[in-house]
N, C-alpha and C positions, 0 to 999 in steps of 0.2 A: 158847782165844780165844773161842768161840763160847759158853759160859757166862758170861765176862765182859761179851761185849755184851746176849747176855738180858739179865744182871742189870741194866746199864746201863738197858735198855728197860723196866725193873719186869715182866720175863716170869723166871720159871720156868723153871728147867732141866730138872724132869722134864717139864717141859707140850711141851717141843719134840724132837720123835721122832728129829731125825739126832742130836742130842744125847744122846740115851738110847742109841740105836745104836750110836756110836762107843764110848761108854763101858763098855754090854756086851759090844764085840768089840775093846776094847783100847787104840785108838788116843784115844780122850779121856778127860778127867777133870771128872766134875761137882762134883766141893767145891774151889769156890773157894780154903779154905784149903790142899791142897796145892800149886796152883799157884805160881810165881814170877811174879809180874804186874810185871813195870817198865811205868810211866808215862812217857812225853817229851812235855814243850811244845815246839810249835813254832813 
């Protein structure tokens, strides 16, 4: 989730360090294309 809002904000996911964090100790994932991203309007 937190790669999808970078991207949102024109930031980088390697630029943001819980982001790299999570990702080398497992719990996230930085490429966007493996995520399942659903969208909802509300």
């Amino acid at each position: 989730m937190d790669v999808h809002g970078a991207n949102l904000l024109g930031v980088k996911s390697e630029d943001v360090r819980i982001i790299q964090l999570a990702h080398e100790h497992g719990p996230g994932e930085m490429d966007l294309k493996k995520l399942r991203i659903q969208e909802v309007s509300l």
